[in-house]
DSSP file (Angstrom, degrees, kcal/mol; ACC not computed):
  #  RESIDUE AA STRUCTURE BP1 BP2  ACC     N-H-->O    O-->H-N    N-H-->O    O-->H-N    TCO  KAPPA ALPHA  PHI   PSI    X-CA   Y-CA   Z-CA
    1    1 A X              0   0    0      0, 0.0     2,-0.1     0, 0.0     0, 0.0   0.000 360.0 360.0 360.0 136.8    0.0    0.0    0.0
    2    2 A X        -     0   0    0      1,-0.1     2,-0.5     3,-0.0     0, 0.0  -0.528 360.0-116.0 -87.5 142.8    1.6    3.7   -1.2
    3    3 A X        -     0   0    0     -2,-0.1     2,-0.7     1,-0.0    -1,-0.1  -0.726  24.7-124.9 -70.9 123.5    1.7    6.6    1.7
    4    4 A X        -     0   0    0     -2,-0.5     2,-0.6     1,-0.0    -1,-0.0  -0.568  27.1-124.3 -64.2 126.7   -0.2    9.0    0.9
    5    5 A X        -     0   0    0     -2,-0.7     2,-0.4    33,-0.0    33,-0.1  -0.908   7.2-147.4-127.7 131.1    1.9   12.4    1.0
    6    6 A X        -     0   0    0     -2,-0.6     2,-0.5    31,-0.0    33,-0.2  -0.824  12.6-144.0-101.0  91.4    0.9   15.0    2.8
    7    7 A X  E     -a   39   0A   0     31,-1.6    33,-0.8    -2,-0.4     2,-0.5  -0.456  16.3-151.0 -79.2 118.7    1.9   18.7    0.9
    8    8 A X  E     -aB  40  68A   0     60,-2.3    59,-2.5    -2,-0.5    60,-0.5  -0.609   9.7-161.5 -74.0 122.5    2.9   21.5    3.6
    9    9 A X  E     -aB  41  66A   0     31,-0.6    33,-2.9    -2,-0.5     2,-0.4  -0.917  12.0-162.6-115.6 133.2    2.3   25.5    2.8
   10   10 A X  E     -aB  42  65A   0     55,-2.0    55,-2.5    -2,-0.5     2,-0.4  -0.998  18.1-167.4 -96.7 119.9    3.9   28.5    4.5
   11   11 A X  E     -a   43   0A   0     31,-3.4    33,-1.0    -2,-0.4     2,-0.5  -0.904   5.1-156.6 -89.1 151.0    1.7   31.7    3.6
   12   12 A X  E     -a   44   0A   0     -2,-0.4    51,-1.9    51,-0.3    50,-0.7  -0.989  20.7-175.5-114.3 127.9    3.0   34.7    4.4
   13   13 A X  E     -a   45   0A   0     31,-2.6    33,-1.6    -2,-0.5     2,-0.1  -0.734  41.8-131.3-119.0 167.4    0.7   37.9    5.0
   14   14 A X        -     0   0    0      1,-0.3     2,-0.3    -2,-0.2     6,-0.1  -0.358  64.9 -93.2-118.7  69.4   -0.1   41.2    5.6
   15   15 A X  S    S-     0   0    0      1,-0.2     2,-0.6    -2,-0.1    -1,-0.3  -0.517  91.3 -34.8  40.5-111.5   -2.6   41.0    8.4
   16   16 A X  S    S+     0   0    0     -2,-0.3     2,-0.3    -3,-0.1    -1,-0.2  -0.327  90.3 146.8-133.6  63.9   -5.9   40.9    6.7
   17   17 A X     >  -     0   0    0     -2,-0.6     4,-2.0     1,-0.1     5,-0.3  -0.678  64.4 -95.5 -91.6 165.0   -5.3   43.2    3.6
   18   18 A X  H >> S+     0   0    0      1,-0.3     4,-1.7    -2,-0.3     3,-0.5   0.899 114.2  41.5 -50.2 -59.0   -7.1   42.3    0.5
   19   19 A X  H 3> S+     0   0    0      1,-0.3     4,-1.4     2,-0.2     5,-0.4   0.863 113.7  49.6 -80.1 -20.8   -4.4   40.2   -1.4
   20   20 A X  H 3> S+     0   0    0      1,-0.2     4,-2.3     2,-0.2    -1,-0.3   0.961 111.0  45.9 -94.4 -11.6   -3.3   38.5    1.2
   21   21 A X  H <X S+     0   0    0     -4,-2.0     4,-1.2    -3,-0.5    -1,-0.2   0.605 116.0  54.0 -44.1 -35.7   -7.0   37.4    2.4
   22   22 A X  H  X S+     0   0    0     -4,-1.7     4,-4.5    -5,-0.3    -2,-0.2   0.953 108.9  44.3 -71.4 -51.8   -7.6   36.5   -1.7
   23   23 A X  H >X S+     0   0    0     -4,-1.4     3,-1.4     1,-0.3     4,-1.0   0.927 118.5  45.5 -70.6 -72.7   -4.3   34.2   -1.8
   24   24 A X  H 3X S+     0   0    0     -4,-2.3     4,-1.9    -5,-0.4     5,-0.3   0.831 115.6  47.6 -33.8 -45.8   -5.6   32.5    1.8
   25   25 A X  H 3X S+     0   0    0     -4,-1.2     4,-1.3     2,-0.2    -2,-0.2   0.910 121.1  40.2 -49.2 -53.7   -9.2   32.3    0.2
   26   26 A X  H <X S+     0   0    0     -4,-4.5     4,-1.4    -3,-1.4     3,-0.4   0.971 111.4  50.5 -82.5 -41.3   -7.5   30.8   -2.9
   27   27 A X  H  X S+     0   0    0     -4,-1.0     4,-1.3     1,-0.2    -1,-0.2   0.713 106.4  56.2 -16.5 -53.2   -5.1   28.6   -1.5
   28   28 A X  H  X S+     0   0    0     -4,-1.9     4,-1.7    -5,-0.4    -1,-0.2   0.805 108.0  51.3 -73.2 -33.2   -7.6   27.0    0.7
   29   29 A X  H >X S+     0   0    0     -4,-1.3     4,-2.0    -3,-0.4     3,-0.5   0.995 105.7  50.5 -58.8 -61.5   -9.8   26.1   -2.4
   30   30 A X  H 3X S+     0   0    0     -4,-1.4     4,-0.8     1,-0.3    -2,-0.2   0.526 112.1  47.5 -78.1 -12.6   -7.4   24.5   -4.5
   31   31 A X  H 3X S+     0   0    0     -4,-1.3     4,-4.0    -5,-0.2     5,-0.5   0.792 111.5  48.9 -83.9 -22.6   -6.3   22.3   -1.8
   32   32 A X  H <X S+     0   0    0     -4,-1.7     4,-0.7    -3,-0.5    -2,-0.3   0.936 119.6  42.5 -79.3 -35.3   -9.6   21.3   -0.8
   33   33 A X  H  < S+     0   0    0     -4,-2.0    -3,-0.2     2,-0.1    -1,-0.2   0.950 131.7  17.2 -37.4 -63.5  -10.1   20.7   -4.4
   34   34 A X  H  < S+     0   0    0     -4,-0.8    -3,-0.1    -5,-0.2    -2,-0.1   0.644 136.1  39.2 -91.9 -18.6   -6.7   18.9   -5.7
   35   35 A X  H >< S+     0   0    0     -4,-4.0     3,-3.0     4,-0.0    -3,-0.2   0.473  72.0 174.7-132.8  15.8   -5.7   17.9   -2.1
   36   36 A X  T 3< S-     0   0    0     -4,-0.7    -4,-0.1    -5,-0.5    -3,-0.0   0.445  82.6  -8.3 -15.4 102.5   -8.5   16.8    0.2
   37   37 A X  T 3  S+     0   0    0      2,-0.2    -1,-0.2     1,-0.1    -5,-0.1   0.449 119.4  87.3  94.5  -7.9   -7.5   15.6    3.5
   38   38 A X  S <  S+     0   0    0     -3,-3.0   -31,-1.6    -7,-0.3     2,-0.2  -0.451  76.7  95.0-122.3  55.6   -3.2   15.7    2.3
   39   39 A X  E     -a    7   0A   0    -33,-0.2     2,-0.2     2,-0.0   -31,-0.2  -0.784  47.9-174.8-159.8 133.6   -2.6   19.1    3.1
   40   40 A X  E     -a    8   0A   0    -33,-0.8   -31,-0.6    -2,-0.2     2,-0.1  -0.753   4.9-166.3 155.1-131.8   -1.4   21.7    5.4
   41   41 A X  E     -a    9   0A   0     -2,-0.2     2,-0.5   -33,-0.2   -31,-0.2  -0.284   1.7-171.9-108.1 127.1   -1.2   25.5    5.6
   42   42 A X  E     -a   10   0A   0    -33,-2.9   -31,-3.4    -2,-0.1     2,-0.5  -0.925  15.1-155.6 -96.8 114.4    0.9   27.5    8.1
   43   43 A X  E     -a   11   0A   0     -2,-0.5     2,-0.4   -33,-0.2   -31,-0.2  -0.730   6.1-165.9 -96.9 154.9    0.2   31.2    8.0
   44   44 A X  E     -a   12   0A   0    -33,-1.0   -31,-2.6    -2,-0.5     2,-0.9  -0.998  12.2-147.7-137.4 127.3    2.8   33.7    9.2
   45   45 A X  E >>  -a   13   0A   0     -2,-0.4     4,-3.1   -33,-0.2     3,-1.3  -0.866   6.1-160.5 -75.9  93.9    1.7   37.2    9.8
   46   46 A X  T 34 S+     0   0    0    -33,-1.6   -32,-0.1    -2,-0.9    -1,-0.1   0.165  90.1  57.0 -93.2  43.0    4.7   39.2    8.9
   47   47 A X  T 34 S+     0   0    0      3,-0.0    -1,-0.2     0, 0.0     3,-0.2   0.358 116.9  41.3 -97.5 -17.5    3.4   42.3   10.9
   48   48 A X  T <4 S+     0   0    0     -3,-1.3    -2,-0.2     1,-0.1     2,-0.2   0.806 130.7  22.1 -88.2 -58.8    3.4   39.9   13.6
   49   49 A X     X  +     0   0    0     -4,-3.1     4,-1.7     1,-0.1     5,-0.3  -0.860  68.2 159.1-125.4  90.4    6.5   38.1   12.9
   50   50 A X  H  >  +     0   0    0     -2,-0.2     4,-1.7    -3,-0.2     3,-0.2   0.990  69.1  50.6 -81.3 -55.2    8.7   40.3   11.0
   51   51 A X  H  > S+     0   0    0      1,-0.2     4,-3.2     2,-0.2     5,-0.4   0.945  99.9  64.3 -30.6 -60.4   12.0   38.7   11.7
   52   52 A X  H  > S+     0   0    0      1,-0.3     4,-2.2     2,-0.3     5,-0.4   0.938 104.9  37.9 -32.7 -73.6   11.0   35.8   11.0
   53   53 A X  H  X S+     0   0    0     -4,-1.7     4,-0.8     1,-0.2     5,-0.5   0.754 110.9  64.7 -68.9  -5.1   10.2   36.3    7.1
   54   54 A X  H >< S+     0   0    0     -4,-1.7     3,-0.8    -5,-0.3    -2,-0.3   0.967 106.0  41.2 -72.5 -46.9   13.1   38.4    7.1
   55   55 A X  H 3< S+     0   0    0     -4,-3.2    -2,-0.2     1,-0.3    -1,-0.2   0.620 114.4  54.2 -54.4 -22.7   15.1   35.2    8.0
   56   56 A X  H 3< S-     0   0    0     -4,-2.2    -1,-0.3    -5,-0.4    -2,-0.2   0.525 115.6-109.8 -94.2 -10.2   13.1   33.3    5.6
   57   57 A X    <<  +     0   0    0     -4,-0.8     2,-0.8    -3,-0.8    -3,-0.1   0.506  63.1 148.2 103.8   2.7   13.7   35.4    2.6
   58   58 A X        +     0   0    0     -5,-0.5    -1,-0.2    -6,-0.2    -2,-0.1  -0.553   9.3 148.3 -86.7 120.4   10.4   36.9    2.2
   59   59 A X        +     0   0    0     -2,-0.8     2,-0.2    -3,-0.1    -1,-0.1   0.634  58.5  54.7 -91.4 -24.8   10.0   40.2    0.8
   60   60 A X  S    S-     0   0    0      2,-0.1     2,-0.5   -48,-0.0   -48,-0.1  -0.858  82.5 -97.3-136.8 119.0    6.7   40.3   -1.2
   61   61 A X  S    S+     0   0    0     -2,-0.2     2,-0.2    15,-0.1   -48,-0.1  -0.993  96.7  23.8-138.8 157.5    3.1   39.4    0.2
   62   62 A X  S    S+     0   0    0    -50,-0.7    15,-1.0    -2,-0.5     2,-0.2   0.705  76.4 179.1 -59.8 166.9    1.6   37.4    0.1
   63   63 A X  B     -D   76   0B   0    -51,-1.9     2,-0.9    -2,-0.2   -51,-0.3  -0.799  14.5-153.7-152.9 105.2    4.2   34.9   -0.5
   64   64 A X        -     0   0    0     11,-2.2     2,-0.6    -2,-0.2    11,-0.5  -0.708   7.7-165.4 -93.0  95.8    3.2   31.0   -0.8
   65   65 A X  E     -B   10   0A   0    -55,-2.5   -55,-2.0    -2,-0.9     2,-0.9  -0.718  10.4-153.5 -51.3  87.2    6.2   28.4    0.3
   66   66 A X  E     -BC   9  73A   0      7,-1.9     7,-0.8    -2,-0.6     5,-0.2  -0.626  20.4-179.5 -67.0 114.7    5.4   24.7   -1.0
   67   67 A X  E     +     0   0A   0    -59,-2.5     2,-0.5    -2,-0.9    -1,-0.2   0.944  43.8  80.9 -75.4 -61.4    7.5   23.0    1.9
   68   68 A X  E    S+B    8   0A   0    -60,-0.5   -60,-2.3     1,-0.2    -1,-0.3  -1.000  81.0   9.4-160.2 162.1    7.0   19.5    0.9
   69   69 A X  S    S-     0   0    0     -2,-0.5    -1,-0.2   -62,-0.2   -62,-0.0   0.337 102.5 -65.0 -88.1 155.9    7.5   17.5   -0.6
   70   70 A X  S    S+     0   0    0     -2,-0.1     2,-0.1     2,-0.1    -2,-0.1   0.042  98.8  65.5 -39.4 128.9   10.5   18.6   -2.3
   71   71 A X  S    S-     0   0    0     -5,-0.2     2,-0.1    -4,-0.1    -5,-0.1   0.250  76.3-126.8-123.8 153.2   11.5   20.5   -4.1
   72   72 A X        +     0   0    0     -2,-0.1     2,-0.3    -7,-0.1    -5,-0.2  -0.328  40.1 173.6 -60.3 109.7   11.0   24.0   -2.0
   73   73 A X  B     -C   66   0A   0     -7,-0.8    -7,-1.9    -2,-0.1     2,-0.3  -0.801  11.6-168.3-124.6 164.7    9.0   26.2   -4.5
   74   74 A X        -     0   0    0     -9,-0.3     2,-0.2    -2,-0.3    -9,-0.2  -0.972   3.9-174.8-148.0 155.0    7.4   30.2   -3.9
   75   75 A X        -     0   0    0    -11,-0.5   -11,-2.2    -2,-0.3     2,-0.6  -0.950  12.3-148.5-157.4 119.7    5.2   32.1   -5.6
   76   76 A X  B     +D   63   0B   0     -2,-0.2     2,-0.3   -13,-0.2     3,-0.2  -0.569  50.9  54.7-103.1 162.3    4.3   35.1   -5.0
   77   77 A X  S    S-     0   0    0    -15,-1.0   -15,-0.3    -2,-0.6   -13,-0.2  -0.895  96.1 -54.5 137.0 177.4    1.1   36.8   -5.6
   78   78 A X        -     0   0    0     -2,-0.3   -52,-0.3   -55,-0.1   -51,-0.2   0.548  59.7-130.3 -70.7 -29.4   -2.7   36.2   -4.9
   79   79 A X        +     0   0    0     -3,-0.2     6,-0.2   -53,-0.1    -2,-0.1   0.550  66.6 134.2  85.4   4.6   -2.9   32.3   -6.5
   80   80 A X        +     0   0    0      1,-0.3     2,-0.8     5,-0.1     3,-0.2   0.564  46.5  73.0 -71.9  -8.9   -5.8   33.6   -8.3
   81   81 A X  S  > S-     0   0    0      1,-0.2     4,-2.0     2,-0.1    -1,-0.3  -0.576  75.6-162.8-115.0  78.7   -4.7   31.9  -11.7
   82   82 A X  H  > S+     0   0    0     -2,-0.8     4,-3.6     1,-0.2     5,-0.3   0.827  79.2  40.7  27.7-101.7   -5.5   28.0  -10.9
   83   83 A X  H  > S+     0   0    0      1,-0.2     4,-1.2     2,-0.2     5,-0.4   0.982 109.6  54.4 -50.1 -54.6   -3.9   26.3  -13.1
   84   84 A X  H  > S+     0   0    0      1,-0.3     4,-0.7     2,-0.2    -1,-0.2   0.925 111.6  55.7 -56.9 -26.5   -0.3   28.4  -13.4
   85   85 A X  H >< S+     0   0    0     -4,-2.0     3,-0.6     1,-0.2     4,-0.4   0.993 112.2  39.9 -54.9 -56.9   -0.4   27.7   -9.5
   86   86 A X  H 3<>S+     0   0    0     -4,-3.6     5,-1.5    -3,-0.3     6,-1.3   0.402 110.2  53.2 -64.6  -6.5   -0.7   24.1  -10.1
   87   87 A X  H 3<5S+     0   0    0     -4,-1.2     3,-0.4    -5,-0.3    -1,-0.2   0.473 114.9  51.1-105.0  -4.6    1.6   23.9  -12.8
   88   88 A X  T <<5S+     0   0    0     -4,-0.7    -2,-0.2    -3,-0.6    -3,-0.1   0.754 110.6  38.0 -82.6 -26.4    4.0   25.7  -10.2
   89   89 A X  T   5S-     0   0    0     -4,-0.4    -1,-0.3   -16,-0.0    -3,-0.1  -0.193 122.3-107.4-116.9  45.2    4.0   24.0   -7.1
   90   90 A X  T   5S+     0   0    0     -3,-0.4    -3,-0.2     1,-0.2     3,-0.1   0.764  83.4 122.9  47.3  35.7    3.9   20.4   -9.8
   91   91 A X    >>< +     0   0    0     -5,-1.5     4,-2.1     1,-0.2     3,-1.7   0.355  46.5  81.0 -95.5   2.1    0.4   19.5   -9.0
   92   92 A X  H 3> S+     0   0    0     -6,-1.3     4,-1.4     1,-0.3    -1,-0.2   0.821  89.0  55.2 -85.6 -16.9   -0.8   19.7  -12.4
   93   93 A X  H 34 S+     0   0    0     -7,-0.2    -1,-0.3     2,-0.2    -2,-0.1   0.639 112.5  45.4-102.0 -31.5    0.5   16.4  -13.0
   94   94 A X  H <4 S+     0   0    0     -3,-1.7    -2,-0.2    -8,-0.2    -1,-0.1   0.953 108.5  58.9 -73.2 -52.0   -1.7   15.5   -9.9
   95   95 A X  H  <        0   0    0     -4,-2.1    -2,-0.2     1,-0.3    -3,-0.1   0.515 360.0 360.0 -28.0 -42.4   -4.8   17.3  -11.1
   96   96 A X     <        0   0    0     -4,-1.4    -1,-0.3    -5,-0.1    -3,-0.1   0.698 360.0 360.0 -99.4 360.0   -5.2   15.7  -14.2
């Protein structure tokens, strides 16, 4: 029997401004769509924890980490175009 693997997200935000409320809003769809029940999502306020994304590289919010599985990919932006998301973090392969 295969394991099922379980994909991990870091969002990074900017307390509850528009984009970064859209990319959580989208994010959360398209795993409950593509990844029901194998996913998830860590949000990081970086008004909250500013070091923190400083340490992590982030510069731009929102800013979406795939942590695993490997390989470590970001994208920054709202997620709002589907597919390019999926073809980003290598789900499209899952998708279809």
């Amino acid at each position: 029997m295969t394991r099922r693997v379980t994909f991990k997200f870091r969002l990074y935000t900017a307390a509850d401004t528009q984009n970064s409320v859209q990319a959580l809003a989208n994010l959360t769809s398209l795993c409950h769509e593509h990844l029901e029940g194998r996913f998830e999502i860590e949000v990081v306020d970086v008004f909250r924890e500013p070091k923190r994304a400083l340490a992590d590289g982030i510069r731009m919010t929102p800013t979406l980490v795939k942590l695993s599985p490997a390989p470590i990919q970001k994208i920054v932006g709202t997620l709002c175009q589907t597919q390019r998301v999926l073809q980003m973090l290598g789900l499209d392969i899952i998708a279809a």
